[in-house]
SEVODREN-657246 format. One record per residue: residue number from 1; residue in one letter; y, x negated, z of N, C-alpha, C in turn. Coordinates in steps of 0.2 Angstrom, whole numbers, plus 5000, padded with zeros to 4 digits. Example, Ala and Ser with C-alpha at 12.3 -4.5 7.8 and 13.67 -1.06 7.14 Angstrom:
# SEVODREN-657246
   i aa  nyy  nxx  nzz cayy caxx cazz  cyy  cxx  czz
   1  A 4972 4934 5039 4978 4938 5039 4984 4934 5039
   2  S 4989 4936 5035 4995 4932 5036 5000 4936 5039
END
This chain:
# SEVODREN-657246
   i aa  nyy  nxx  nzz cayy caxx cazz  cyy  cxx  czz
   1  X 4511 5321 4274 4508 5315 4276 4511 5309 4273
   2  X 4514 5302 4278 4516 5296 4276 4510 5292 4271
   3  X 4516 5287 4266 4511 5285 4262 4507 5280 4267
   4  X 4508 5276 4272 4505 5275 4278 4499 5277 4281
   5  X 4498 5283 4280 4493 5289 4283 4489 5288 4278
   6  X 4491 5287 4271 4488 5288 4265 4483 5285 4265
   7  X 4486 5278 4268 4485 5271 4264 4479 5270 4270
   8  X 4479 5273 4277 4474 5272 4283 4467 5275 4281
   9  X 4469 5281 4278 4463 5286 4277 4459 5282 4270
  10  X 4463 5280 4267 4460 5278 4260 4456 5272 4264
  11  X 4457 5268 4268 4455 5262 4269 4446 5261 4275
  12  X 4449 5268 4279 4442 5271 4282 4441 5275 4278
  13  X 4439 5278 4272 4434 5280 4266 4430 5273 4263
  14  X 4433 5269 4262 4431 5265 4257 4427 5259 4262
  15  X 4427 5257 4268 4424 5257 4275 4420 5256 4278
  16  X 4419 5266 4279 4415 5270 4281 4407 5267 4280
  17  X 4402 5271 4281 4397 5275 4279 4396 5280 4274
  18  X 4393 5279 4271 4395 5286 4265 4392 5294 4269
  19  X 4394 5296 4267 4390 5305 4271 4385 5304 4265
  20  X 4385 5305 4260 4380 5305 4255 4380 5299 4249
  21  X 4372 5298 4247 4372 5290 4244 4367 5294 4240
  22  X 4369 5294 4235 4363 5294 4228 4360 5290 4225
  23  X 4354 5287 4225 4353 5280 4221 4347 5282 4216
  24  X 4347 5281 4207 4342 5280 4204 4341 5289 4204
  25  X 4345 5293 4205 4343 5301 4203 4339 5302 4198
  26  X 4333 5303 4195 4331 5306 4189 4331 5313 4188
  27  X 4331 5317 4187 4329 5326 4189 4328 5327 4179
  28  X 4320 5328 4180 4317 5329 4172 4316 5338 4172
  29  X 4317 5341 4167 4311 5347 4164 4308 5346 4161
  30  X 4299 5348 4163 4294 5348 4157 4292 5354 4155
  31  X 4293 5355 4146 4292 5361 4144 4286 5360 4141
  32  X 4285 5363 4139 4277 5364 4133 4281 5358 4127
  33  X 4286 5358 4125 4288 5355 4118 4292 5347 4120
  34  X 4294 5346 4125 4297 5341 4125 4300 5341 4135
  35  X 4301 5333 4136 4304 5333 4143 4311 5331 4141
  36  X 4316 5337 4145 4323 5333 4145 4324 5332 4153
  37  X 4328 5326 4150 4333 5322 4156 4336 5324 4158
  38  X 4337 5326 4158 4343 5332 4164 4349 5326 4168
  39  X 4347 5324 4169 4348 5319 4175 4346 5313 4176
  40  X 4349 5307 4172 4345 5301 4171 4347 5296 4175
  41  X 4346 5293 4181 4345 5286 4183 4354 5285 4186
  42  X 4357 5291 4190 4362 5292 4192 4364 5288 4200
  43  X 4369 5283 4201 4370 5282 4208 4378 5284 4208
  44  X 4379 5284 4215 4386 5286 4217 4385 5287 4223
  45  X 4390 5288 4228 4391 5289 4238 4399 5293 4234
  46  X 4399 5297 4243 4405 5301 4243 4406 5299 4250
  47  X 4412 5296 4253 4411 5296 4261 4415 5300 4265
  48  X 4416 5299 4271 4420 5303 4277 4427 5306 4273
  49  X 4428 5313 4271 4434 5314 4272 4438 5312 4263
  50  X 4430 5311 4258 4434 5309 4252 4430 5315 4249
  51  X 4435 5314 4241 4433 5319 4238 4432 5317 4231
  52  X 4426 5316 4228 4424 5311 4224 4421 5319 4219
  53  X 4424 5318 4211 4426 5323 4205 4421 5319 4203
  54  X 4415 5324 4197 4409 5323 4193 4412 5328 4189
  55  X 4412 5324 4184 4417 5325 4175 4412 5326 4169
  56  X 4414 5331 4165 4411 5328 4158 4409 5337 4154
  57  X 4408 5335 4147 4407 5342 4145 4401 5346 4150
  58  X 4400 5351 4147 4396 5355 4146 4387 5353 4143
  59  X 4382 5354 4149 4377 5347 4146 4375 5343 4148
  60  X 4381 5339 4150 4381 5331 4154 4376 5330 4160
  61  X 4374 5335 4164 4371 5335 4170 4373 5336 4175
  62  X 4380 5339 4175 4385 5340 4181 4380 5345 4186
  63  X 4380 5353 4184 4378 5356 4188 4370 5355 4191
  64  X 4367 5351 4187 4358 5348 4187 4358 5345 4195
  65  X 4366 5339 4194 4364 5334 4200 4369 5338 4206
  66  X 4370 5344 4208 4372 5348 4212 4367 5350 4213
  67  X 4361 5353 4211 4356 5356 4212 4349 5351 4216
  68  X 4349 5346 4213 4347 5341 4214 4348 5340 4219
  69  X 4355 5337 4221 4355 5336 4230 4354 5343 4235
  70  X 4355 5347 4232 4357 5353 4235 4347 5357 4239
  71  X 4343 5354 4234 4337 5354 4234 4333 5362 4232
  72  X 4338 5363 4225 4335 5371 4224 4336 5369 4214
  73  X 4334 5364 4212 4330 5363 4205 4324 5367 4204
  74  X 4327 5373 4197 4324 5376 4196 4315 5375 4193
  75  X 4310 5376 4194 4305 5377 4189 4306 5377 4181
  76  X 4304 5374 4177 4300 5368 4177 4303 5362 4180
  77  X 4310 5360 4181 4312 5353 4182 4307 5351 4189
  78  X 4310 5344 4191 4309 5341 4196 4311 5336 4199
  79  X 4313 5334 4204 4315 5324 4205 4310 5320 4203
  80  X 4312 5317 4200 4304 5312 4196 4307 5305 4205
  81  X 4299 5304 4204 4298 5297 4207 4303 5289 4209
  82  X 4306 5288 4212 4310 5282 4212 4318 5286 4215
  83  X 4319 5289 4214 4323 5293 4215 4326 5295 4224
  84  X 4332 5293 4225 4335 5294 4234 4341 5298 4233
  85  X 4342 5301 4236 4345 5305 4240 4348 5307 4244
  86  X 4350 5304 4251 4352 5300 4258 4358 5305 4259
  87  X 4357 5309 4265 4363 5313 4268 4363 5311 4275
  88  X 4367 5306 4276 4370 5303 4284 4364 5299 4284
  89  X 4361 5296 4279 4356 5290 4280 4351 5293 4280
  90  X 4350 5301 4280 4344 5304 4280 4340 5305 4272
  91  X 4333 5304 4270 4332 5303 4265 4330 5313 4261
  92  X 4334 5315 4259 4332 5321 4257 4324 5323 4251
  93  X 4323 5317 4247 4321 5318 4241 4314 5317 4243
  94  X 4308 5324 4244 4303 5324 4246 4302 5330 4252
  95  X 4308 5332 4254 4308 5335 4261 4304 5342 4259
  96  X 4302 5346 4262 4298 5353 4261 4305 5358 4260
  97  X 4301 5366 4258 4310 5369 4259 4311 5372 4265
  98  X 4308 5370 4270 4308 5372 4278 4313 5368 4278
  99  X 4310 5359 4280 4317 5354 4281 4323 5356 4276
 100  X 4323 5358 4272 4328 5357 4267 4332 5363 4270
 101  X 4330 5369 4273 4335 5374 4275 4340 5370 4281
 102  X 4337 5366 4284 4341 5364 4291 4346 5359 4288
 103  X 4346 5357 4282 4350 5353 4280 4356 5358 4276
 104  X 4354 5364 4273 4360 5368 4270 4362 5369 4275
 105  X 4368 5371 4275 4372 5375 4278 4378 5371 4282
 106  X 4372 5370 4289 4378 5364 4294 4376 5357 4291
 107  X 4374 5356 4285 4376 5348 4284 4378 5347 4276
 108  X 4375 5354 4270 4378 5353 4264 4380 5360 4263
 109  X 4385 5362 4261 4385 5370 4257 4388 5371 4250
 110  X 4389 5375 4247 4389 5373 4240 4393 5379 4239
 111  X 4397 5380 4235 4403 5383 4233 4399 5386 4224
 112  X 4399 5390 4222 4397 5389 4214 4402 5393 4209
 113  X 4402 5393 4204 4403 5393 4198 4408 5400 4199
 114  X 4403 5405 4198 4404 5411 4200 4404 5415 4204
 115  X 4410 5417 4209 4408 5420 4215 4405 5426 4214
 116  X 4405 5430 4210 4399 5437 4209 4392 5436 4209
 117  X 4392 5429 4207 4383 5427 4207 4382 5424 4216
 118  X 4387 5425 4217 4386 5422 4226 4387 5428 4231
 119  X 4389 5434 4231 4393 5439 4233 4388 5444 4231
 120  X 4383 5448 4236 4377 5453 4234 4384 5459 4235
 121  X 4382 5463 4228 4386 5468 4228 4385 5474 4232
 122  X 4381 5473 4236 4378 5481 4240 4381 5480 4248
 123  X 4381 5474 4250 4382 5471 4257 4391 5470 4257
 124  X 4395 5470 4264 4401 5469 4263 4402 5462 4263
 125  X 4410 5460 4263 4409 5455 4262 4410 5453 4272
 126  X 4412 5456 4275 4412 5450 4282 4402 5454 4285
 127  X 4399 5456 4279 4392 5457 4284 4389 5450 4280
 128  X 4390 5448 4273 4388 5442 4272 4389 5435 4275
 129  X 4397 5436 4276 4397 5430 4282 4393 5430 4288
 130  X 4393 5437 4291 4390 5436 4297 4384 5436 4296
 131  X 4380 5436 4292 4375 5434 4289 4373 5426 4291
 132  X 4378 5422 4288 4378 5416 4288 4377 5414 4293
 133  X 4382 5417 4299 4385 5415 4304 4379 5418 4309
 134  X 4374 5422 4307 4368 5421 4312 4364 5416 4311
 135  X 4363 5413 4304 4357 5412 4302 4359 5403 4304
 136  X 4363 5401 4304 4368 5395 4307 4369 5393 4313
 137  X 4374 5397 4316 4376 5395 4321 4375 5403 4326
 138  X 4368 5406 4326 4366 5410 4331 4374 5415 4333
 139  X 4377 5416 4329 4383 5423 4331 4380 5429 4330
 140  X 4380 5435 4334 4380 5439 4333 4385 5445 4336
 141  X 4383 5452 4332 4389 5456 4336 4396 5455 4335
 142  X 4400 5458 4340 4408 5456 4341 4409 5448 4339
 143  X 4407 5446 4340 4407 5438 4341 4408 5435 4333
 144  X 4402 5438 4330 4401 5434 4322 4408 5440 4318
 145  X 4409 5446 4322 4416 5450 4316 4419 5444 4318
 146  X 4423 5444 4324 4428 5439 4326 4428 5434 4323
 147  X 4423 5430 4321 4424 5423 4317 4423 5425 4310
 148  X 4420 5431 4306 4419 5433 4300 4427 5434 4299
 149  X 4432 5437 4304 4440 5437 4304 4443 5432 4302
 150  X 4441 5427 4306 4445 5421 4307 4444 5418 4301
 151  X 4437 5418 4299 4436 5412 4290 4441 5416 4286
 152  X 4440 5422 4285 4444 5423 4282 4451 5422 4281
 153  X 4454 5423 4287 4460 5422 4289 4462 5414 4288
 154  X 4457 5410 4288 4458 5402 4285 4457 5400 4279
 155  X 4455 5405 4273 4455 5404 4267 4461 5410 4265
 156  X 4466 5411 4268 4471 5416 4266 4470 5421 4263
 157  X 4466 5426 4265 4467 5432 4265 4469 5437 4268
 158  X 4474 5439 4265 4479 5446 4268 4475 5449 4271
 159  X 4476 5453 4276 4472 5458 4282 4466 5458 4283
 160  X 4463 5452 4284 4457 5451 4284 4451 5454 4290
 161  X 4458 5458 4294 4453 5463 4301 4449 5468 4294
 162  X 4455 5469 4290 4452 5476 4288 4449 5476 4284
 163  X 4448 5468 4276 4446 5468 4271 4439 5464 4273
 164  X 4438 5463 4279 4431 5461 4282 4427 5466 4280
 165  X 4428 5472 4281 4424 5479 4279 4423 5481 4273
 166  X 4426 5477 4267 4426 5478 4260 4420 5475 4257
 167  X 4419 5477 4249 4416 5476 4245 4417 5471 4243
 168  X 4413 5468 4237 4416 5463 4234 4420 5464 4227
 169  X 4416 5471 4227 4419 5475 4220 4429 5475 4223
 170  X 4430 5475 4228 4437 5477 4230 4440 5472 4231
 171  X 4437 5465 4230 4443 5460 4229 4443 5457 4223
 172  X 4449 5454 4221 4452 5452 4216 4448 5443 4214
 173  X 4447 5441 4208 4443 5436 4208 4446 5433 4212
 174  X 4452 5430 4211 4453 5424 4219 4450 5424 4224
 175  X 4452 5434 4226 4449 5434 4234 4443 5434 4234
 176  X 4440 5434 4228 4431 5432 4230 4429 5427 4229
 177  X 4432 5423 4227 4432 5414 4228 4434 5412 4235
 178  X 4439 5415 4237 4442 5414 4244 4435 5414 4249
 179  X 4435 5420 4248 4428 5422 4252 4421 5417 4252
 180  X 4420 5415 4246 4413 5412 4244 4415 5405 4248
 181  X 4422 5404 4247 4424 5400 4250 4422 5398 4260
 182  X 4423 5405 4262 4426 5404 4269 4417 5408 4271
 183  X 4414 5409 4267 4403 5409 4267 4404 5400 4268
 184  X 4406 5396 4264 4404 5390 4264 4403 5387 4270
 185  X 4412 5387 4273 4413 5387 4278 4410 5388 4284
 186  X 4406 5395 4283 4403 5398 4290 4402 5393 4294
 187  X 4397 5389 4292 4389 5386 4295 4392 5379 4298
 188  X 4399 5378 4296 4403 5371 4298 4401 5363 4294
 189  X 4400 5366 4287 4396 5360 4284 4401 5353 4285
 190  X 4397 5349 4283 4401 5341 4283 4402 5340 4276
 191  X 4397 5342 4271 4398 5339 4263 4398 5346 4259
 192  X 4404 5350 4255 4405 5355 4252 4404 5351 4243
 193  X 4399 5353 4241 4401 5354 4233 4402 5361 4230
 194  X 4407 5356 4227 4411 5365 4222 4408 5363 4215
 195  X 4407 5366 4212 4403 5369 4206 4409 5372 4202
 196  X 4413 5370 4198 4418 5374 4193 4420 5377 4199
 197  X 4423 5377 4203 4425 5383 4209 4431 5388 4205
 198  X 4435 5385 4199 4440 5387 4197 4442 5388 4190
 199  X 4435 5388 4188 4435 5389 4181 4435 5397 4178
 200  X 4433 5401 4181 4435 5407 4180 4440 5411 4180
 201  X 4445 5407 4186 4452 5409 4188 4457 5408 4184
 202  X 4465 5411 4182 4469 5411 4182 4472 5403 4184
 203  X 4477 5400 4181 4481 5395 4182 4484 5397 4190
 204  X 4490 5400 4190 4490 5401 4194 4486 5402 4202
 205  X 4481 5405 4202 4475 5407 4207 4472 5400 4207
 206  X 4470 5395 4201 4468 5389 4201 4471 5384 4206
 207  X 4478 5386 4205 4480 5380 4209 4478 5382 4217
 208  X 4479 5388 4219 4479 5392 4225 4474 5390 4229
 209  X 4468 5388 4227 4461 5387 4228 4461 5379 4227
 210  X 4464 5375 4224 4465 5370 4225 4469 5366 4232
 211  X 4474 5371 4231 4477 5367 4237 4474 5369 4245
 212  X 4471 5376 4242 4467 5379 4249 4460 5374 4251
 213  X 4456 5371 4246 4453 5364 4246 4455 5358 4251
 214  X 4461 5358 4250 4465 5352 4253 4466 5353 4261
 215  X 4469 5359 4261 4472 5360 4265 4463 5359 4271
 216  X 4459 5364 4270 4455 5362 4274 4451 5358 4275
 217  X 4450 5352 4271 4448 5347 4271 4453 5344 4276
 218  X 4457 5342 4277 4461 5338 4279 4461 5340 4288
 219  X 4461 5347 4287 4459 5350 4294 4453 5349 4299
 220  X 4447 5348 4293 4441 5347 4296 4438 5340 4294
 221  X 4440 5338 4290 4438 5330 4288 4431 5332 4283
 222  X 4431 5338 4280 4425 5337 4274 4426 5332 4269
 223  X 4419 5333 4267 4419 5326 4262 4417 5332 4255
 224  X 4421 5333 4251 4419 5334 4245 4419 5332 4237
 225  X 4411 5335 4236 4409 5335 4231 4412 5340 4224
 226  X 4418 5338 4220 4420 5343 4216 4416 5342 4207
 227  X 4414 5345 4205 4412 5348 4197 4417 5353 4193
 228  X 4418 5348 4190 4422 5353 4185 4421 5348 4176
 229  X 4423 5352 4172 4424 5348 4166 4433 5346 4163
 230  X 4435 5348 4168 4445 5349 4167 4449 5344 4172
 231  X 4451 5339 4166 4453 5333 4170 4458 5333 4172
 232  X 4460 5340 4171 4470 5341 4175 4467 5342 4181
 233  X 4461 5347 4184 4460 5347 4190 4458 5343 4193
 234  X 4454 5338 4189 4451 5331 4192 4456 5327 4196
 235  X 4462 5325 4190 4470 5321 4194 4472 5326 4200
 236  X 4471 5331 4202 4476 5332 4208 4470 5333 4212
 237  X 4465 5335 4213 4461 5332 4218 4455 5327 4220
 238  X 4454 5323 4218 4450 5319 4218 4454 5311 4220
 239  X 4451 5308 4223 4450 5303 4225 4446 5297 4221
 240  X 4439 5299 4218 4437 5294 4215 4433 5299 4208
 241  X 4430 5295 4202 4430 5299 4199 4422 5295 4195
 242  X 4418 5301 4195 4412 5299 4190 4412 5303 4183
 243  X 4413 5298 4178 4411 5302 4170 4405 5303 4171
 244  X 4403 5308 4169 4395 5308 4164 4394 5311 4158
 245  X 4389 5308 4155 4388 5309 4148 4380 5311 4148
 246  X 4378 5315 4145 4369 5315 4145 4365 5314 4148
 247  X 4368 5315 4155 4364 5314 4161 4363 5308 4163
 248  X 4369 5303 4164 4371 5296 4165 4378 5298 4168
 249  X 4380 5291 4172 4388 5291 4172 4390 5286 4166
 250  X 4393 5287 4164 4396 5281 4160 4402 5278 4163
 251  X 4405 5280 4168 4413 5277 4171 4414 5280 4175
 252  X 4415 5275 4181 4418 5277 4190 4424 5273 4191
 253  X 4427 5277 4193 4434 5271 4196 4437 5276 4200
 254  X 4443 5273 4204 4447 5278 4208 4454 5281 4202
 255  X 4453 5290 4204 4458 5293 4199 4462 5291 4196
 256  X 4467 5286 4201 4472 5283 4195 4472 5279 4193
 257  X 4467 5274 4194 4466 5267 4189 4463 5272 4184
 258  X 4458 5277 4183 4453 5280 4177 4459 5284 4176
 259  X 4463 5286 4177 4468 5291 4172 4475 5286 4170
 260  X 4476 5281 4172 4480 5275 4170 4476 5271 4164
 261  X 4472 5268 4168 4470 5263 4162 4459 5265 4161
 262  X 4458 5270 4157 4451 5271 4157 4448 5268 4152
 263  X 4441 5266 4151 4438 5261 4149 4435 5263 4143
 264  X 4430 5266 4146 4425 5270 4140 4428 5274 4135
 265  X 4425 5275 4130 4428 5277 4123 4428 5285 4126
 266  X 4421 5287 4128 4422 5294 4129 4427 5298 4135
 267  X 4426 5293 4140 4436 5295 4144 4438 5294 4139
 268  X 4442 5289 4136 4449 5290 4133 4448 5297 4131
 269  X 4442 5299 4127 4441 5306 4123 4443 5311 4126
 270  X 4441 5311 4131 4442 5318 4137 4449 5317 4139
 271  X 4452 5311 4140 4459 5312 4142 4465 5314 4137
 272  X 4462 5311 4130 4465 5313 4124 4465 5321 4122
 273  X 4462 5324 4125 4458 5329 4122 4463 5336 4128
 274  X 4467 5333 4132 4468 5338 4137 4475 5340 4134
 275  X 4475 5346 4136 4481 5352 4133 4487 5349 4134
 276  X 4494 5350 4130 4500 5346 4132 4499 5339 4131
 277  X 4495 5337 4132 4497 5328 4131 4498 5322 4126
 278  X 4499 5328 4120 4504 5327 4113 4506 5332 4110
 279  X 4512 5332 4114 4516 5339 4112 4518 5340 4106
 280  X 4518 5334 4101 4524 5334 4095 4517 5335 4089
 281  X 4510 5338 4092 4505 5336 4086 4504 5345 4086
 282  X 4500 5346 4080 4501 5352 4079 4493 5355 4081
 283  X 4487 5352 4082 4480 5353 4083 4479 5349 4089
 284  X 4475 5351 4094 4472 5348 4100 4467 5343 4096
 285  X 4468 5335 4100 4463 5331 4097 4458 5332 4101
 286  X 4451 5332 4100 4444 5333 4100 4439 5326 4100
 287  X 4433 5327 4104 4428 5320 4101 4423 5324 4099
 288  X 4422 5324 4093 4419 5324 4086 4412 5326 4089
 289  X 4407 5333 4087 4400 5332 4088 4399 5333 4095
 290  X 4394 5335 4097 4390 5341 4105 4386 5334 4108
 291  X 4387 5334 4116 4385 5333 4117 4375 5333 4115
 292  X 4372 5327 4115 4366 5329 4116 4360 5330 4121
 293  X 4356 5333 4118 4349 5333 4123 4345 5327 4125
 294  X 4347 5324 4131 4344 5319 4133 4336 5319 4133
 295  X 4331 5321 4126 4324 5322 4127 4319 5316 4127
 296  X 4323 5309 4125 4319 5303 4128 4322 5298 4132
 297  X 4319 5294 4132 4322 5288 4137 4327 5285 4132
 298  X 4333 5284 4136 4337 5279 4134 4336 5274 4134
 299  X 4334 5269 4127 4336 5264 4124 4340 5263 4118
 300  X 4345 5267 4118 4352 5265 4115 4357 5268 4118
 301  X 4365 5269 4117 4369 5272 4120 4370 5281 4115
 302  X 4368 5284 4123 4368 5290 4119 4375 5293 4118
 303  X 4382 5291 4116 4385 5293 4116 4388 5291 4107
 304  X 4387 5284 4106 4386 5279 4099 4386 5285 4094
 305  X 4383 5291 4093 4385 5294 4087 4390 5298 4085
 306  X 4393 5297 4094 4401 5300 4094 4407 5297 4095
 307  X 4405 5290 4094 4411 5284 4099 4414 5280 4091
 308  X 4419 5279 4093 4422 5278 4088 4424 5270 4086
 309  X 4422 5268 4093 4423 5259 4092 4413 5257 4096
 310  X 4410 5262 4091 4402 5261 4090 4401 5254 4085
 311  X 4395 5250 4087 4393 5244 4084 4387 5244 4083
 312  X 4384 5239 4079 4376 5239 4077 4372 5240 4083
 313  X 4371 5235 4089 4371 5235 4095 4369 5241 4099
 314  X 4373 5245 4096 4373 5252 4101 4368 5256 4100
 315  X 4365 5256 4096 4360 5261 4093 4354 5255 4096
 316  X 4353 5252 4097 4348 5247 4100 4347 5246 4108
 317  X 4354 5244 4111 4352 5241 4118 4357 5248 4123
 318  X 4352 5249 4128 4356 5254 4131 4360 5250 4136
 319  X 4366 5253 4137 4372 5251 4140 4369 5253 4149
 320  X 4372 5248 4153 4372 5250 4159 4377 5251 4161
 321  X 4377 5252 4171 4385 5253 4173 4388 5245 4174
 322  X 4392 5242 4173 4396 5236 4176 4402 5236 4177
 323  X 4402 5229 4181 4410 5232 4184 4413 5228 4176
 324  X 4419 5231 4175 4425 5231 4168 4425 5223 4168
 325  X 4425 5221 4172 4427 5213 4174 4426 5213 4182
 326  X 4425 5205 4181 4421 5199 4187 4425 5205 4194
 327  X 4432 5204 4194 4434 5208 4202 4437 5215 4202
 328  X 4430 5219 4195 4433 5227 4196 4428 5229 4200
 329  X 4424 5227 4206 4419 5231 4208 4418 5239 4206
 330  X 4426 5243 4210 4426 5249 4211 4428 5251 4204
 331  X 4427 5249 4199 4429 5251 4192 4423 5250 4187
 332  X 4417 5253 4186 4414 5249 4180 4412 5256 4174
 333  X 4408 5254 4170 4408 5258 4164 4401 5254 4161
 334  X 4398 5260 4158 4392 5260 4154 4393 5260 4148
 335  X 4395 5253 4145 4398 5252 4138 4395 5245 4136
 336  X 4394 5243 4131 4391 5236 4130 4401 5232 4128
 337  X 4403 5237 4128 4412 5232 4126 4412 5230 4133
 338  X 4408 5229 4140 4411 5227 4146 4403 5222 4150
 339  X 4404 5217 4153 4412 5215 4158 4417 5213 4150
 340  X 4421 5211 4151 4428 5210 4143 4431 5202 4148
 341  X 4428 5199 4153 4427 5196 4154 4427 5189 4150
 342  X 4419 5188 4145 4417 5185 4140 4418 5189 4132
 343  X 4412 5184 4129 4409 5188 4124 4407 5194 4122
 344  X 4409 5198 4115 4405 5206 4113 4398 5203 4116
 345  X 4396 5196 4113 4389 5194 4112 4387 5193 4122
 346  X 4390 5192 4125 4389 5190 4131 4390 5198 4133
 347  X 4393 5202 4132 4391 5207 4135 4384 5213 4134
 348  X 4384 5211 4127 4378 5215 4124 4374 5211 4128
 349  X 4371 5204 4129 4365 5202 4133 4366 5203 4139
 350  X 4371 5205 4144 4371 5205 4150 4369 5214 4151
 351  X 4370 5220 4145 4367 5225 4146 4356 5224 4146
 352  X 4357 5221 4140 4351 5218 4136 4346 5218 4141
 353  X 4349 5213 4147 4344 5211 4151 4342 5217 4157
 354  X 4349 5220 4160 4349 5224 4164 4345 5231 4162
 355  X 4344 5233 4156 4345 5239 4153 4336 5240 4153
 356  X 4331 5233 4156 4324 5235 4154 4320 5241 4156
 357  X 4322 5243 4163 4320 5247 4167 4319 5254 4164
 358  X 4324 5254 4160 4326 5260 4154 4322 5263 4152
 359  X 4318 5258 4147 4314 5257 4142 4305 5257 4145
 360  X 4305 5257 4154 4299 5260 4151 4295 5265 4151
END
């Protein structure tokens, strides 16, 4: 593709209509001992054809707010109140799980973590497609093998007439990410979120599914939702990029402004922190301390007792999103060091003021 081509498609994304618009997400558990946040007070869109990366450790809220839009949040949690949702302008948050099936499949499908947890071990794998492929788009018989062939056959599977009849136990972990992959596929979704899609793979097989990503996107104009915590895989696919930290974003921007110039203490920390990228030091550098359990409302910055250009301030006023400065719209960060426009002091009251909604 011309940089031309690049530069048209980037321009209809950013345009567009979003495919999905998240606005104010909360998704709480309430236990007998304490409610965690899970997922506090999150917005972000993903439009036609883009492929917008949700970053951060283990904790963060990554897979919460996957489940969240996806509408299968386990008991005890729940979306709290005030909270939207919006797929192709349609409002999800509140629908029954009758409505909600007609939205899986041909409108969201979800790729997860591990494809064993996705792949019933008793069932082949082209009966599970054709599974799909009934329960979707009414195929049956000769008809659902034939396109059970074909998915496979577009997530590159060698002999896929014959490996249609296998196990799962009989393919190789790629080829059962393959697969889970070409299940996502069946039902003809518009919005895929991938969940670590590649975190249990080999380097090698990682990229294989990465470019397989692309390749079909490009083909069908999906819009995808990628999770991962591996910001090497974030730079080669992704388009736009959300940090999260404790079930907040703390920093959005498009990949190469946020892996050229990133704002937040806790990106630098992640990008600091990824393998190879000081080759002449003898330890991996790390940011210091676990992420925490988000069990009350944010009125400080919950990252402050691991941030390293932490101030009095920070343990008091919770930070919001803003843009970096006056004309970074599509760049801002939840840090009281921003807009950098003004004053530390002009910036701490401009969270101050914003941050009350937080607090009650």
């Amino acid at each position: 593709m011309s940089s031309m081509d690049e530069l048209e498609q980037s321009t209809q994304r950013e345009t567009g209509e979003p495919v999905l618009d998240v606005s104010n997400l909360r998704t709480a558990f309430f236990t007998d001992k304490e409610v965690i946040r899970a997922v506090d007070g999150i917005s972000f869109d993903i439009r036609e054809g883009e492929t917008v990366g949700i970053v951060g450790e283990s904790g963060s809220g990554k897979s919460v707010t996957a489940r969240s839009i996806m509408g299968i949040v386990d008991s005890p949690g729940r979306i709290l109140d005030g909270s939207s949702i919006r797929f192709k302008g349609e409002e999800l948050v509140g629908k029954t799980e009758a409505e909600y099936r007609k939205i899986r499949g041909p409108g969201i499908s979800m790729i997860f973590q591990d494809p064993l947890t996705s792949l019933n071990p008793v069932y082949t794998v082209g009966n599970q497609i054709k599974e799909v492929l009934r329960l979707h788009r009414g195929l049956r018989g000769h008809e659902a093998t034939e396109e059970a062939v074909r998915l496979l056959e577009a997530v590159s599977i060698p002999d896929a007439r014959r490996r249609v009849d296998e196990y799962p136990h009989q393919f190789s972990g790629g080829m059962r990410q393959r697969a889970v992959i070409a299940m996502a596929l069946a039902s003809k979704p518009e919005l895929i979120i991938a969940d670590e899609p590649t975190t249990a793979l080999d380097v090698t097989i990682q990229a294989q599914i990465l470019e397989l990503l692309e390749e079909i996107q490009e083909e069908r104009g999906l819009s995808i939702m990628f999770i991962t915590h591996d910001m090497g895989v974030i730079a080669e696919i992704a388009d736009r990029v959300n940090v999260m930290y404790a079930g907040e974003i703390i920093e959005s921007a498009p990949v190469e402004e946020l892996f050229g110039d990133p704002k937040h203490p806790y990106t630098e920390g992640l990008l600091e922190s990824i393998p190879g990228r000081h080759p002449g030091e003898d330890r991996l550098r790390t940011i210091k301390g676990e992420v925490p359990t988000p069990n009350e409302p944010a009125t400080y910055c919950r990252f402050a007792p691991r941030c390293p250009k932490a101030f009095d301030e920070c343990n008091s006023v919770h930070p919001v999103s803003v843009p970096i400065h006056e004309s970074a719209d599509n760049h801002t960060a939840a840090c009281l060091l921003y807009p950098e426009d003004g004053t530390r002091e002009d910036a701490v009251e401009t969270h101050r003021a914003r941050s009350e909604v937080y607090e009650q």
